[in-house]
MIKE-128042 format. One record per residue (C-alpha): residue number from 1; residue in three letters; chain; x, y, z. Coordinates in nm, 2 decimals. Layout:
% MIKE-128042
@k->NUM	r->ALA	c->A	xx->X	yy->Y	zz->Z $
...
***
This chain:
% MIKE-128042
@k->1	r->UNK	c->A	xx->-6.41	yy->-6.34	zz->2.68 $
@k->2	r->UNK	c->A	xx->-6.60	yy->-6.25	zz->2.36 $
@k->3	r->UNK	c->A	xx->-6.54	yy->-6.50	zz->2.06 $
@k->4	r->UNK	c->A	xx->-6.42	yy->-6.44	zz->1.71 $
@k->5	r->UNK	c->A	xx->-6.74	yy->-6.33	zz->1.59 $
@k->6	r->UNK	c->A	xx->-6.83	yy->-6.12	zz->1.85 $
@k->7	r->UNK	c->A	xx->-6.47	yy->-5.95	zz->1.88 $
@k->8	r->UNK	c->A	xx->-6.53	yy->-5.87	zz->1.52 $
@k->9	r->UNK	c->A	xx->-6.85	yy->-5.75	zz->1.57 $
@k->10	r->UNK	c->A	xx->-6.70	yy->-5.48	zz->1.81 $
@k->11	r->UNK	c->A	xx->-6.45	yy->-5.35	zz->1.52 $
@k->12	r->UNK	c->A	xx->-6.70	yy->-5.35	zz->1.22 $
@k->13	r->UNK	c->A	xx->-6.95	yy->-5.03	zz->1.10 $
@k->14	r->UNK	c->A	xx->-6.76	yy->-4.76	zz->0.97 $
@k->15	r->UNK	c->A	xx->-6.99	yy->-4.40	zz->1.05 $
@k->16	r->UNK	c->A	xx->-7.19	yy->-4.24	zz->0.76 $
@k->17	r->UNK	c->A	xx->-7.30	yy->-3.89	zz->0.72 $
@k->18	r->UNK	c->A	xx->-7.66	yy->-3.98	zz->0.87 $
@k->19	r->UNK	c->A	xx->-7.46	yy->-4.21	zz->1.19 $
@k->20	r->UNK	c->A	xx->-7.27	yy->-3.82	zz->1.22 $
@k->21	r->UNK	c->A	xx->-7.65	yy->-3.62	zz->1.22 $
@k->22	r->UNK	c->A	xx->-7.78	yy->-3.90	zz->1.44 $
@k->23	r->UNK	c->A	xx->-7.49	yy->-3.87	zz->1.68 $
@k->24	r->UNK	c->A	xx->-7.54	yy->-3.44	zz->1.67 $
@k->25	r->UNK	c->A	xx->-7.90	yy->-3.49	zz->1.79 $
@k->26	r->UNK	c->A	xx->-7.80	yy->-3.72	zz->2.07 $
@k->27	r->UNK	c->A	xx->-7.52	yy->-3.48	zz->2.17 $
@k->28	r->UNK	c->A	xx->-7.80	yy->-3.22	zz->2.18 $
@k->29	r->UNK	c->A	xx->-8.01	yy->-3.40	zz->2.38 $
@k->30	r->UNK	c->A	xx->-7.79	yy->-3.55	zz->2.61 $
@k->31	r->UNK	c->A	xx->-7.59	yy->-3.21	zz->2.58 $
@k->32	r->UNK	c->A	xx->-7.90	yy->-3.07	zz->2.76 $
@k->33	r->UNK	c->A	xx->-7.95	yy->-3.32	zz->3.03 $
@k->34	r->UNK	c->A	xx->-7.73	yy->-3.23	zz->3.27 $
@k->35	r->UNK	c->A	xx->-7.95	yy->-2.85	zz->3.31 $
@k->36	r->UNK	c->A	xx->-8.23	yy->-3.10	zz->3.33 $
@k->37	r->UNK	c->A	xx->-8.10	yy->-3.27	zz->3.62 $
@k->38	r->UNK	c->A	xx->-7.97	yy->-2.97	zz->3.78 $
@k->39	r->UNK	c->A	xx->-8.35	yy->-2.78	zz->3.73 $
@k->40	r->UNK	c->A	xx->-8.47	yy->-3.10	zz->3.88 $
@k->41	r->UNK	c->A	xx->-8.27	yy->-3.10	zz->4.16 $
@k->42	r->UNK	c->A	xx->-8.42	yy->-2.78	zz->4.31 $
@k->43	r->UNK	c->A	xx->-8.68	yy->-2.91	zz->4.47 $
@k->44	r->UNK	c->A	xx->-8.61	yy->-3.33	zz->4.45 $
@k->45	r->UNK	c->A	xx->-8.29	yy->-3.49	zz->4.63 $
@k->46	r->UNK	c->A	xx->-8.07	yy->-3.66	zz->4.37 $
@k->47	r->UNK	c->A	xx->-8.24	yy->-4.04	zz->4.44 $
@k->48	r->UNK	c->A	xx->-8.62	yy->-3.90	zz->4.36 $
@k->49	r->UNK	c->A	xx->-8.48	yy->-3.76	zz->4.06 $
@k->50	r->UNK	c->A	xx->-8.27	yy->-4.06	zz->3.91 $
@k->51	r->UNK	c->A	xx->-8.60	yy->-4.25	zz->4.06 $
@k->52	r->UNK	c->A	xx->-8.83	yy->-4.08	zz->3.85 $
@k->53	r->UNK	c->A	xx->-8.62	yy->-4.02	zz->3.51 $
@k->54	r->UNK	c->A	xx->-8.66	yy->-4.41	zz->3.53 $
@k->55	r->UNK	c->A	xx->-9.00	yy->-4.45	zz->3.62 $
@k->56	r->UNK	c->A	xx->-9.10	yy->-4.16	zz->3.41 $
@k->57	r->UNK	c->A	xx->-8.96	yy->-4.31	zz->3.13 $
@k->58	r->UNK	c->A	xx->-9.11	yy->-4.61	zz->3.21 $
@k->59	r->UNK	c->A	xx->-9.43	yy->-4.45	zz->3.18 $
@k->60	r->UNK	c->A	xx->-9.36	yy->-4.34	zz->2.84 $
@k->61	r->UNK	c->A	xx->-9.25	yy->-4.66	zz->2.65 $
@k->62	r->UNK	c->A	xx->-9.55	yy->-4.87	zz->2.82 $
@k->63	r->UNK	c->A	xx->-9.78	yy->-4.93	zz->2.51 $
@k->64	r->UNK	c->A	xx->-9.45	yy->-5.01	zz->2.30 $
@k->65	r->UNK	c->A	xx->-9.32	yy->-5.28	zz->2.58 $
@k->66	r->UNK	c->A	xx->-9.64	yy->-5.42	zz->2.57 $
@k->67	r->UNK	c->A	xx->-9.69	yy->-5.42	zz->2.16 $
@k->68	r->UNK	c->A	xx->-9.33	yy->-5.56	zz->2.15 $
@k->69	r->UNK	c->A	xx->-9.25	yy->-5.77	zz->2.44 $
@k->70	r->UNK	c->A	xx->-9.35	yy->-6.13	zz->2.26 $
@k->71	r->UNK	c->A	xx->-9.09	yy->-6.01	zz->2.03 $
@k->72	r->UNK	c->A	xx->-8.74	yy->-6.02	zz->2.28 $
@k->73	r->UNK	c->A	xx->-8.58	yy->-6.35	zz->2.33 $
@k->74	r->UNK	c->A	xx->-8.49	yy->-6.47	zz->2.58 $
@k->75	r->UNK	c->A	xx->-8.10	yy->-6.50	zz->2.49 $
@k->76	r->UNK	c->A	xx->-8.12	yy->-6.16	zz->2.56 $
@k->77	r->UNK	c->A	xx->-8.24	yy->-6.13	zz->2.91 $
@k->78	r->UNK	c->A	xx->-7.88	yy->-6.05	zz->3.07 $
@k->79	r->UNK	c->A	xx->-7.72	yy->-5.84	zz->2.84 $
@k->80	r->UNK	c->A	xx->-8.00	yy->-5.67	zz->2.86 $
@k->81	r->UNK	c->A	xx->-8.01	yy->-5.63	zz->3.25 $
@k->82	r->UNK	c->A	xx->-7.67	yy->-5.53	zz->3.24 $
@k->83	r->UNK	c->A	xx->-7.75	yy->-5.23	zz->3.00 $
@k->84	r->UNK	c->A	xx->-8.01	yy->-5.15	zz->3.18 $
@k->85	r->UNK	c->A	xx->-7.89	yy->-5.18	zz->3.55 $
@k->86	r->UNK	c->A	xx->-7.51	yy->-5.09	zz->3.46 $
@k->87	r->UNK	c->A	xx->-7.58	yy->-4.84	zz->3.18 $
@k->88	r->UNK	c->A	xx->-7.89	yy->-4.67	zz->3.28 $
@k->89	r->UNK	c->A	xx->-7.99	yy->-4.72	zz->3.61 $
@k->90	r->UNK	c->A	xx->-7.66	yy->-4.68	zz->3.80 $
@k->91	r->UNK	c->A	xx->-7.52	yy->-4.38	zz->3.61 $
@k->92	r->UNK	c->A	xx->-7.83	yy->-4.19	zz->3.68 $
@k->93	r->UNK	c->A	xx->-7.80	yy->-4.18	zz->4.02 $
@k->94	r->UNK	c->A	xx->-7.40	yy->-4.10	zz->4.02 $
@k->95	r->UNK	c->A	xx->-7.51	yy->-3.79	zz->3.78 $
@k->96	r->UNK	c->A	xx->-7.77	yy->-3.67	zz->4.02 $
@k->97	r->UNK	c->A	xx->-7.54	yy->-3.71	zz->4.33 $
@k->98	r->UNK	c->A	xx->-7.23	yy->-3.53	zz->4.13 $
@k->99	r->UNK	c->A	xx->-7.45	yy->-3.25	zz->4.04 $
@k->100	r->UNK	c->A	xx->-7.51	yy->-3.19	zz->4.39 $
@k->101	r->UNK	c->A	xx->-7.20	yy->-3.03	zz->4.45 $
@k->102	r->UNK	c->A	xx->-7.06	yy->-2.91	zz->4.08 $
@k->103	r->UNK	c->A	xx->-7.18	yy->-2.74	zz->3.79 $
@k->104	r->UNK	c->A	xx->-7.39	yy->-2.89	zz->3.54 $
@k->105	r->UNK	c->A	xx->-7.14	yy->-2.79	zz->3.26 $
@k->106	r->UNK	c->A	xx->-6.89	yy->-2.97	zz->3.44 $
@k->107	r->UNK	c->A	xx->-7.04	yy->-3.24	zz->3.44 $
@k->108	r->UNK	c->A	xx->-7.12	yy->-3.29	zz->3.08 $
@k->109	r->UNK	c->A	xx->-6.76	yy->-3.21	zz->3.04 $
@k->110	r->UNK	c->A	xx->-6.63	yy->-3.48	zz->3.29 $
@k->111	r->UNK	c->A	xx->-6.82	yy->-3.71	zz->3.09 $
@k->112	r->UNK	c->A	xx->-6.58	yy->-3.70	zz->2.84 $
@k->113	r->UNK	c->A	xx->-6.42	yy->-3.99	zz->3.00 $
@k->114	r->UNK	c->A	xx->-6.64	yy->-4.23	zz->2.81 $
@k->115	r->UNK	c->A	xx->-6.45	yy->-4.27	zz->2.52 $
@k->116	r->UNK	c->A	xx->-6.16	yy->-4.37	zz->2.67 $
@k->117	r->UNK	c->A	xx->-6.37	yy->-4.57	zz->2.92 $
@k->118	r->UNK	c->A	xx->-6.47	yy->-4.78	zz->2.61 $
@k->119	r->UNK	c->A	xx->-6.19	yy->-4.84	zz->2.40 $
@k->120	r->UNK	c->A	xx->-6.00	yy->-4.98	zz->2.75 $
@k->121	r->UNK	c->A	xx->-6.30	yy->-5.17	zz->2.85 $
@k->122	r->UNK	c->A	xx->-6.31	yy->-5.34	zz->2.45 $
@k->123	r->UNK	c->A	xx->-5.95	yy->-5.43	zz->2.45 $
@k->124	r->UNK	c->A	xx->-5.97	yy->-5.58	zz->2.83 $
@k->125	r->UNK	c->A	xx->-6.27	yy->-5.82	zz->2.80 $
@k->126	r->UNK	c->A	xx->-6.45	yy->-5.76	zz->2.49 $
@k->127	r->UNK	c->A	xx->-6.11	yy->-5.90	zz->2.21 $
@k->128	r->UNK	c->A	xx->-6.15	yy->-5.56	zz->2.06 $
@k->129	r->UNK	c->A	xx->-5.82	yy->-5.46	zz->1.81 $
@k->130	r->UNK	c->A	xx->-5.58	yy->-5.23	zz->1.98 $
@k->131	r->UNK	c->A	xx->-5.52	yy->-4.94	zz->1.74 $
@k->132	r->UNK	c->A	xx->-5.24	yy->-4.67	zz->1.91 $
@k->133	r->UNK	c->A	xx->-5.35	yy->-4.36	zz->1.65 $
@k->134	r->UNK	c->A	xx->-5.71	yy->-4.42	zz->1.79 $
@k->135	r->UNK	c->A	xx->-5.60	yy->-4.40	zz->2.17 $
@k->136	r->UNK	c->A	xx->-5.38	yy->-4.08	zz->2.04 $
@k->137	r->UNK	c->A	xx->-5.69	yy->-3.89	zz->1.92 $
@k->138	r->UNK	c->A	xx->-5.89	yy->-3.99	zz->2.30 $
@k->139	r->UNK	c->A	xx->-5.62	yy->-3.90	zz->2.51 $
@k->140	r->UNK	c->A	xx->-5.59	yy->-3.55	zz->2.30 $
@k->141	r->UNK	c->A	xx->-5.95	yy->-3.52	zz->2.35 $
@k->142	r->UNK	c->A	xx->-5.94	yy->-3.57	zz->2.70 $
@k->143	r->UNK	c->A	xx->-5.67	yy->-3.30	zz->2.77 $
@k->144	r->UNK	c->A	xx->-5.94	yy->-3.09	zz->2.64 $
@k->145	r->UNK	c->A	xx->-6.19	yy->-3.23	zz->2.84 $
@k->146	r->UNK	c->A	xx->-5.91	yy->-3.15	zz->3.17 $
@k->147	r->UNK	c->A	xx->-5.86	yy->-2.78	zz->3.10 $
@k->148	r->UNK	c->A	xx->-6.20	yy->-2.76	zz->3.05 $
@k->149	r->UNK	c->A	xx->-6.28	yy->-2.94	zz->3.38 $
@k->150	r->UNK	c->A	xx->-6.01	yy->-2.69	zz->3.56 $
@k->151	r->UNK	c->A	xx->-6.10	yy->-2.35	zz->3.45 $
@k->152	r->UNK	c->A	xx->-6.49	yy->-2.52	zz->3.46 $
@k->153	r->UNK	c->A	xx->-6.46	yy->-2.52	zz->3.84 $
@k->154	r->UNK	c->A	xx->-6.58	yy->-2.22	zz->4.07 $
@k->155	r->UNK	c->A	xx->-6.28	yy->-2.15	zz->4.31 $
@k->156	r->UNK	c->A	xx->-6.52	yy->-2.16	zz->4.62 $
@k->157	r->UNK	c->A	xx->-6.65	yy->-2.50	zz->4.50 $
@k->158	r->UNK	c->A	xx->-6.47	yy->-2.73	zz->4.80 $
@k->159	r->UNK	c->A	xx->-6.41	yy->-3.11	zz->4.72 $
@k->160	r->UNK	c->A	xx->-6.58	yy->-3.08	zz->4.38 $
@k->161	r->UNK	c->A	xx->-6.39	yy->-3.28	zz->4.18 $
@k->162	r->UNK	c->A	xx->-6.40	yy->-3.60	zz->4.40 $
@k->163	r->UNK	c->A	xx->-6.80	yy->-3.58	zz->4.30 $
@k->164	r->UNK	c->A	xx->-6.65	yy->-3.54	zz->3.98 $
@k->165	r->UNK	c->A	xx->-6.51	yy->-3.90	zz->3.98 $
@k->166	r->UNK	c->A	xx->-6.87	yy->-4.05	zz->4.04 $
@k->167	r->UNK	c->A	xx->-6.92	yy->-3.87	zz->3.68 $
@k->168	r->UNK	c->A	xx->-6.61	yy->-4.10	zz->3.62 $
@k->169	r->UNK	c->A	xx->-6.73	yy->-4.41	zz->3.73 $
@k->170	r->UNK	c->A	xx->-7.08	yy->-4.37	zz->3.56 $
@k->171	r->UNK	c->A	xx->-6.85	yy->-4.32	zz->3.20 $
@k->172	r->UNK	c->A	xx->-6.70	yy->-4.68	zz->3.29 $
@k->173	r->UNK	c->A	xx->-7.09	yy->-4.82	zz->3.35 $
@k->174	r->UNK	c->A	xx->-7.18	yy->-4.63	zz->2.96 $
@k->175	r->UNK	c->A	xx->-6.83	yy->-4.79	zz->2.86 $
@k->176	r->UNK	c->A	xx->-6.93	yy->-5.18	zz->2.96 $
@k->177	r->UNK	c->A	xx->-7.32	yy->-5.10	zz->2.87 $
@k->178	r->UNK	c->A	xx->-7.18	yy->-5.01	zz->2.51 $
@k->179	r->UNK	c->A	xx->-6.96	yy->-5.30	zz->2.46 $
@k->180	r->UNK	c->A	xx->-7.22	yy->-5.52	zz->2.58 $
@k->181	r->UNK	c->A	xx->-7.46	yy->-5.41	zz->2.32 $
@k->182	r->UNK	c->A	xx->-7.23	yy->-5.41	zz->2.04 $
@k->183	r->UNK	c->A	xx->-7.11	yy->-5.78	zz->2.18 $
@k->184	r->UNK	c->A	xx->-7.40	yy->-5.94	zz->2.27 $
@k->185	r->UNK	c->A	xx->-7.76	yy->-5.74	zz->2.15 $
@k->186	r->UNK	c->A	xx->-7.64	yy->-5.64	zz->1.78 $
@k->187	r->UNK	c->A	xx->-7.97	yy->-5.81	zz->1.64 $
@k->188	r->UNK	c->A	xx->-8.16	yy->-5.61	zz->1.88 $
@k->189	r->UNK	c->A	xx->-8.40	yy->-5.35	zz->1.76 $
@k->190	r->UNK	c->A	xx->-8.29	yy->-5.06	zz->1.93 $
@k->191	r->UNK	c->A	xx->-8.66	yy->-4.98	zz->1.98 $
@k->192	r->UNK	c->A	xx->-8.69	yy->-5.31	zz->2.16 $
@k->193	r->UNK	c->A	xx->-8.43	yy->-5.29	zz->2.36 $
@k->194	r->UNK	c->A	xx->-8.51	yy->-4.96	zz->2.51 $
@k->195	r->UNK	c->A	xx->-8.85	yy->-5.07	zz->2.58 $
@k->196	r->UNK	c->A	xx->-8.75	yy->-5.39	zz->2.75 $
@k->197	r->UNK	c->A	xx->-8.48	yy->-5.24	zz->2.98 $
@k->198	r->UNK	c->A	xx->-8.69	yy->-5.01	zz->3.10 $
@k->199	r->UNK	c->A	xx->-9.01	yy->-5.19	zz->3.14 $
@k->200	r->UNK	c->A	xx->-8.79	yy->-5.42	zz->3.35 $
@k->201	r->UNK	c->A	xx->-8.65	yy->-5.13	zz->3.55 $
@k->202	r->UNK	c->A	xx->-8.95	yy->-4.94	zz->3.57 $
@k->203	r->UNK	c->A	xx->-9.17	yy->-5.10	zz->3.79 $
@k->204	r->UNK	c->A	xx->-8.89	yy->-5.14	zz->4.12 $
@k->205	r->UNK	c->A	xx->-8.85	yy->-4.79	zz->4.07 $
@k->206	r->UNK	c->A	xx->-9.19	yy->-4.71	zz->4.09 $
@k->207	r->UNK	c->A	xx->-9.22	yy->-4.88	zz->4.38 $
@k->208	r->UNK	c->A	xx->-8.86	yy->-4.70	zz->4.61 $
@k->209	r->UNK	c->A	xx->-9.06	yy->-4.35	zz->4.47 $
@k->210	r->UNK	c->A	xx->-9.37	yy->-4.45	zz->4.71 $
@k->211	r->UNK	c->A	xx->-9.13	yy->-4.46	zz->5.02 $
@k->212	r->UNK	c->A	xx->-9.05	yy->-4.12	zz->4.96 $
@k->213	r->UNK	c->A	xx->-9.19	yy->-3.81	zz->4.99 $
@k->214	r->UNK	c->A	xx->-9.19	yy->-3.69	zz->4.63 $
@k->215	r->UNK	c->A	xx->-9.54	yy->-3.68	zz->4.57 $
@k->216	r->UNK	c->A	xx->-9.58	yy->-3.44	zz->4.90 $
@k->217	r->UNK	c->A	xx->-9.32	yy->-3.23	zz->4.73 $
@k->218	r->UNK	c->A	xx->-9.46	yy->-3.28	zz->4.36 $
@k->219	r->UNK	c->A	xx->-9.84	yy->-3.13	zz->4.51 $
@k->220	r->UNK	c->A	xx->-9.69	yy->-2.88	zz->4.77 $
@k->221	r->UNK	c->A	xx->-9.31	yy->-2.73	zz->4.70 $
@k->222	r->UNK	c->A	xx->-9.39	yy->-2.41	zz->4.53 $
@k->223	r->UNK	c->A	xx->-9.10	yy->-2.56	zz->4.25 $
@k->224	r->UNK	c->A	xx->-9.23	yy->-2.90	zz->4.28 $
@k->225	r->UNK	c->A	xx->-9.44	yy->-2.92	zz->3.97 $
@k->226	r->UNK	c->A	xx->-9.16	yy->-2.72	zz->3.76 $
@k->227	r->UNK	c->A	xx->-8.93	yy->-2.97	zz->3.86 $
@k->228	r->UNK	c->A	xx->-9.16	yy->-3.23	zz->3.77 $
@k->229	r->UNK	c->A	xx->-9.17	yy->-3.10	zz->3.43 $
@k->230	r->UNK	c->A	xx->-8.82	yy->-3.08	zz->3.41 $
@k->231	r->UNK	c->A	xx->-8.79	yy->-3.46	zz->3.50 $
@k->232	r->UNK	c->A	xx->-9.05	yy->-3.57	zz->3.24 $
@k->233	r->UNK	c->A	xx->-8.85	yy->-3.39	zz->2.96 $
@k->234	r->UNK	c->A	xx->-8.53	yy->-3.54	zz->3.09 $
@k->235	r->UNK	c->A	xx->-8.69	yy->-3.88	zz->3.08 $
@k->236	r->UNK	c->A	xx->-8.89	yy->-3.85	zz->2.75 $
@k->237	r->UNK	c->A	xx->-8.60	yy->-3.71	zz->2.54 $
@k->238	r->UNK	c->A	xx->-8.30	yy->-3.76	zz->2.74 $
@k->239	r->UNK	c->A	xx->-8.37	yy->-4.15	zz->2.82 $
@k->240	r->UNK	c->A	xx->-8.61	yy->-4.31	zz->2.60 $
@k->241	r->UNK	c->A	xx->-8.56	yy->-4.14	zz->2.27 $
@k->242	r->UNK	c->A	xx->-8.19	yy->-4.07	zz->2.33 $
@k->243	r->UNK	c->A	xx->-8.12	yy->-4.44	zz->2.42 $
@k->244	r->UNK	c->A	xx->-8.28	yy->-4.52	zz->2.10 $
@k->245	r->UNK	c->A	xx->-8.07	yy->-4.34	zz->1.91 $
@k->246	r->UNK	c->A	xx->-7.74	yy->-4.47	zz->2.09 $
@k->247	r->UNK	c->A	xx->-7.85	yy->-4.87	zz->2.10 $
@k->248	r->UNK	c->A	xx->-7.90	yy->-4.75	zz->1.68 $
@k->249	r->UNK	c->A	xx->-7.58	yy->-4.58	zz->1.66 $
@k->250	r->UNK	c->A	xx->-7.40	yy->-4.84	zz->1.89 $
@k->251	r->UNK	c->A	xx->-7.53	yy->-5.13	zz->1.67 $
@k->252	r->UNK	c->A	xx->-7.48	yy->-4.96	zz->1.34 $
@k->253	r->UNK	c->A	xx->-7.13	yy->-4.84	zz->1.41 $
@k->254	r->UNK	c->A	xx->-6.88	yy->-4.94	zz->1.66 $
@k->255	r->UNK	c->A	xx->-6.87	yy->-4.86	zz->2.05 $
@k->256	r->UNK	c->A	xx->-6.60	yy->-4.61	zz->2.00 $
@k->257	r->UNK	c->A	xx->-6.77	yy->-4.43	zz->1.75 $
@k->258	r->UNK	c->A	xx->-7.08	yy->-4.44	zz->1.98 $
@k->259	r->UNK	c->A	xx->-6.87	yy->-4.32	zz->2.24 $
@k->260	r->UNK	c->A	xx->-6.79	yy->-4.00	zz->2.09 $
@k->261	r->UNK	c->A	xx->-7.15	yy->-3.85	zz->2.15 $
@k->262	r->UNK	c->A	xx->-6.97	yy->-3.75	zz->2.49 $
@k->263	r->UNK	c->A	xx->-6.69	yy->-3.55	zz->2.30 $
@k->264	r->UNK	c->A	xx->-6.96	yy->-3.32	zz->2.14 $
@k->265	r->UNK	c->A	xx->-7.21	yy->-3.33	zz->2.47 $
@k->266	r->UNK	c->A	xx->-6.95	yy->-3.04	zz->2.66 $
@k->267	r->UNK	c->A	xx->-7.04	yy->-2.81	zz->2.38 $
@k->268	r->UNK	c->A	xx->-7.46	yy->-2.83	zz->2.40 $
@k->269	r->UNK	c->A	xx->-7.33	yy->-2.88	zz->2.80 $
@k->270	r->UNK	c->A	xx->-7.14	yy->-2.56	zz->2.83 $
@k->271	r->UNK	c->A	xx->-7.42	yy->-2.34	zz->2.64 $
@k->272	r->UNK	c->A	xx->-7.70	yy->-2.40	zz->2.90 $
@k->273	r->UNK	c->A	xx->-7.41	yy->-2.35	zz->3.18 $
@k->274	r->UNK	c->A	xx->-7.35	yy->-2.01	zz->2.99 $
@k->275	r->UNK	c->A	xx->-7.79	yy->-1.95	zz->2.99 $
@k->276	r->UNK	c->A	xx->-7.81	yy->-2.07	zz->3.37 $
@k->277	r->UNK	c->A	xx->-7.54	yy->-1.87	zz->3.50 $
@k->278	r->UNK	c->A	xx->-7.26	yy->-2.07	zz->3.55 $
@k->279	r->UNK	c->A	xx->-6.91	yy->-2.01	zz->3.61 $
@k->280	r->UNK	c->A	xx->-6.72	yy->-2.03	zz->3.25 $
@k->281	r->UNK	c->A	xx->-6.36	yy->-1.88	zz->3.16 $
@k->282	r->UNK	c->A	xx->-6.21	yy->-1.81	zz->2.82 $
@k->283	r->UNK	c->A	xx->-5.98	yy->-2.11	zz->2.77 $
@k->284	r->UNK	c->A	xx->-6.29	yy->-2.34	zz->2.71 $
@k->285	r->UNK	c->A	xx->-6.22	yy->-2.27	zz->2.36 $
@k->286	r->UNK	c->A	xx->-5.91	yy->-2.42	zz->2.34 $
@k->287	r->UNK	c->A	xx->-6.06	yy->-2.71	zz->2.55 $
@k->288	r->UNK	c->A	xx->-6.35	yy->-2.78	zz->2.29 $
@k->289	r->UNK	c->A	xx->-6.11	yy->-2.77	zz->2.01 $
@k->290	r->UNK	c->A	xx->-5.88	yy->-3.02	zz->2.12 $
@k->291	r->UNK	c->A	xx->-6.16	yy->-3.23	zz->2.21 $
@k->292	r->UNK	c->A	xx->-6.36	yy->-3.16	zz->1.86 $
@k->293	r->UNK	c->A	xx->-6.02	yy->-3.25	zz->1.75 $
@k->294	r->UNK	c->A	xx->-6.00	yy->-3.57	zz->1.92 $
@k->295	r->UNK	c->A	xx->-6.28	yy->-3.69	zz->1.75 $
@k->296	r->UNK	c->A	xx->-6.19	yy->-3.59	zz->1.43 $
@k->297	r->UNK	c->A	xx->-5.89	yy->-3.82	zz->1.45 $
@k->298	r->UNK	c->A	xx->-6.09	yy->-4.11	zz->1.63 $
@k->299	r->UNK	c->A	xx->-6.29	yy->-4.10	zz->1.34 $
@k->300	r->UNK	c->A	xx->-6.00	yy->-4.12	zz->1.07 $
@k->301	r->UNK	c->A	xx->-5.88	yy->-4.43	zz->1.20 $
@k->302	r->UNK	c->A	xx->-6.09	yy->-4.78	zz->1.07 $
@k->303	r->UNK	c->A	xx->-6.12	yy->-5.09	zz->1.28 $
***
């Protein structure tokens, strides 16, 4: 159970204009994530290619984690395992697997949940203030998110939406990985923290990618190296940058607020479904204003 301080902490940091831009980008480059993981999925199974948005990523944010690493203390080992494990590592893999079997645009929308995810996961272990108009203005938002998950939905795609609750359960991981950061790594620089979670994560999954066969596929599937490419942008910008921004956002802010990046993600998510092909219907208008609207009245409400 959080104390005092640490409940307040999670209700404090009303959004400015620049916490609004910040949040735009990272809806953009989340937004664009799920094509990512789709492109990389033609020639990788879903485990090479959580595997190596990880290790890529890794990769990346070496000669920071080494720069910086005298800097983290040691109070912060274990939240910092959790956020990396619980909000990184695990929903990676439930992304990949879910976008075996549904669309990518779906699955940006699904991940809609999160907001609600967070505020329930705040007020159950975290002491964070119940406030009804704020749980009004998710749920509206998530009615939005449901029609747009139901016309979103090719009629010949069979058993779909049960890989769309792994999509569900990786919005509960974000939910507890935000509140965890809010609670517990506020003095954290963001910067830091990225670089720490995954040169701690990095490494093990380095090593699962050399019992596979991805570098057989990497040198010899006539996608392979596309793919690849694919992967690295996904891991560059979609992980270490973007989990910059969020840890930022998250600290500056409040998890809610945070949250919200996944209201405006189906938008950024639904225009590369539209350039790749996928199937979209007409109501998704309605759905992204209801959910545009949900935000708007998460934001009016203070902690």
């Amino acid at each position: 159970m959080a104390t005092a301080k640490q409940a307040a902490g999670l209700n404090q940091g009303q959004p400015e204009i620049k916490h609004w831009i910040l949040l735009a980008i990272l809806a953009s480059i989340w937004g664009s994530s799920f094509i990512l993981m789709k492109k990389g999925l033609e020639a990788f199974s879903f485990d090479q290619v959580a595997a190596l948005r990880i290790f890529l990523t890794f990769l990346a944010i070496i000669p920071i984690f080494l720069m910086r690493f005298r800097e983290f203390q040691r109070k912060h080992l274990w939240p910092t395992l959790f956020v990396g494990v619980i909000g990184s590592a695990i929903p990676a893999f439930l992304f990949t697997l879910a976008e075996t079997r549904i669309d990518s645009a779906v699955a940006g929308i699904l991940n809609s949940f999160t907001p609600l995810c967070t505020l329930l996961v705040g007020v159950l272990f975290f002491g964070a203030v119940f406030k009804l108009q704020k749980l009004f203005g998710i749920l509206i938002g998530l009615l939005g998110a449901a029609a747009l998950i139901y016309f979103s939905t090719p009629p010949d795609l069979d058993g779909g939406y049960l890989y769309g609750l792994l999509i569900v359960l990786a919005s509960i991981c974000y939910a507890s990985s935000i509140n965890v950061i809010k609670t517990y790594l506020q003095d954290m620089n963001p910067i830091l923290l990225t670089a720490v979670t995954f040169g701690i994560l990095g490494p093990f999954f380095g090593l699962y990618l050399s019992t596979t066969d991805v570098w057989f596929i990497i040198s010899e599937h006539e996608l392979g190296l596309q793919a690849l490419g694919y992967v690295s942008i996904l891991a560059v910008l979609g992980t270490a940058l973007a989990s910059v921004l969020f840890f930022y956002i998250t600290q500056e802010t409040n998890p809610v607020f945070a949250s919200t990046v996944t209201y405006l993600q189906p938008i950024v998510a639904l225009f590369w479904g539209v350039i790749a092909g996928e199937y979209i219907g007409w109501p998704h208008a309605l759905g992204l204003g209801m959910i545009l609207g949900g935000v708007y009245l998460v934001s009016l409400v203070k902690n």
